[in-house]
C-alpha positions as CSV (number, residue, x, y, z in Angstrom):
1,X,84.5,26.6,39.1
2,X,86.9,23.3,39.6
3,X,88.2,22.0,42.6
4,X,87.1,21.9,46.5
5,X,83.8,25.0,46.7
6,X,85.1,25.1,50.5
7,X,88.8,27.0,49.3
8,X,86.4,28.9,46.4
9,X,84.5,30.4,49.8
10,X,81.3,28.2,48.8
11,X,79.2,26.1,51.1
12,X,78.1,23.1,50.0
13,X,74.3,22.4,50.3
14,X,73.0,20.7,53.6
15,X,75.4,21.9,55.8
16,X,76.1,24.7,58.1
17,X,78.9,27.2,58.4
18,X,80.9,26.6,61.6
19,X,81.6,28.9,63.8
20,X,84.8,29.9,64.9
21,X,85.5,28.6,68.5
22,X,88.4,29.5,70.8
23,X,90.3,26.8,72.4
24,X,88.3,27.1,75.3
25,X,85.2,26.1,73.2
26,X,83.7,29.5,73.7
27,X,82.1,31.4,70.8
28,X,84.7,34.3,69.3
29,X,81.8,36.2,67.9
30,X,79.6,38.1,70.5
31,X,81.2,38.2,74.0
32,X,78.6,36.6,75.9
33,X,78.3,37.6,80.0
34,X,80.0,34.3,80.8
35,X,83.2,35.2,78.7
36,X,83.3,38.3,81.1
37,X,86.5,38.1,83.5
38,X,86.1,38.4,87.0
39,X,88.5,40.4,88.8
40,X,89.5,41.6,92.3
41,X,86.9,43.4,93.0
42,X,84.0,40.4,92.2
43,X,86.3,39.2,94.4
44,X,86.0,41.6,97.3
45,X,82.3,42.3,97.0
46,X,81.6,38.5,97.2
47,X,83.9,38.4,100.4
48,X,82.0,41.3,101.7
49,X,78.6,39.5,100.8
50,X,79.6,36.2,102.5
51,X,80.8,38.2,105.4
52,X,77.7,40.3,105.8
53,X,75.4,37.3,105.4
54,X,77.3,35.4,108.2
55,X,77.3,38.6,111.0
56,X,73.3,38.3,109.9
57,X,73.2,34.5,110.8
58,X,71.3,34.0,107.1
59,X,72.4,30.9,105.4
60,X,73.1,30.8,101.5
61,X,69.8,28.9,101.3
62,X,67.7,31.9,102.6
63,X,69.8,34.8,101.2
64,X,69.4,33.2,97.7
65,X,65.6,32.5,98.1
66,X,64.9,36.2,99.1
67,X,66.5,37.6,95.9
68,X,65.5,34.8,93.6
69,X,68.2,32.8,93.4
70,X,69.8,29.1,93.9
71,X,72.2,28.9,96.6
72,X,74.9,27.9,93.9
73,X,74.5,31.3,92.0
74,X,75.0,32.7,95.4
75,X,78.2,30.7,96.0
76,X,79.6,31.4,93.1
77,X,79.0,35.2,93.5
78,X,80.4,35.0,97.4
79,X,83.4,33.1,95.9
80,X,83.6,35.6,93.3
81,X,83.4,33.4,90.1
82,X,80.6,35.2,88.9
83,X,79.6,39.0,88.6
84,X,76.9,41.0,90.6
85,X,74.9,42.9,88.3
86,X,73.7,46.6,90.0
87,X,70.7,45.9,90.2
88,X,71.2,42.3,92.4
89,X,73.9,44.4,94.9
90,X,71.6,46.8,95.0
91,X,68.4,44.2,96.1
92,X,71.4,42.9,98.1
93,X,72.6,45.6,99.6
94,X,68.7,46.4,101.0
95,X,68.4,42.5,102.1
96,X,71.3,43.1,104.2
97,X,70.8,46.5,105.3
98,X,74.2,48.2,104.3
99,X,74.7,50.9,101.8
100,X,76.0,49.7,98.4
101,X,79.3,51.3,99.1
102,X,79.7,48.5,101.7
103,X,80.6,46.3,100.0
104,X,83.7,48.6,98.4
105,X,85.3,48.8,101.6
């Protein structure tokens, strides 16, 4: 075989296939949870969370050391940048003392 071995499909030796990327720089193979949009209704349970934990008089501080948690995870999650998985509303929800459909209201 003549010419480059990287048009014939062939990798040369000592180095590594790259992976395709999208512009954002994340990985286009496996969706990862990160690459996960949040939508409205992140955004309304993290309204309802912030809301809740305020009427309770807990800070951020607290409420994220109860469930295991820093208080930026909880920020983002109040802000709605990052998903609540149903097992953390429910721990939440319990914390809080509200029903999880609370936080659907």
């Amino acid at each position: 075989m003549t010419g480059n071995p990287l048009q014939a499909g062939v990798q040369p030796r000592g180095r590594r296939a790259v992976k395709a990327v999208e512009p954002t720089g994340r990985n286009l193979g496996r969706q990862s949870q990160q690459a996960r949009k949040t939508d409205d209704l992140d955004l309304l349970i993290g309204r309802r969370l912030r809301e809740r934990r305020i009427l309770l008089a807990i800070s951020q501080e607290e409420l994220a050391r109860r469930i295991g948690l820093s208080f930026q995870q909880l920020q983002k999650y109040e802000v709605g940048e990052n998903r609540i998985s149903a097992a953390r509303l429910f721990k939440l929800s319990e914390i809080l003392a509200v029903p999880i459909s609370w936080f659907f209201r």
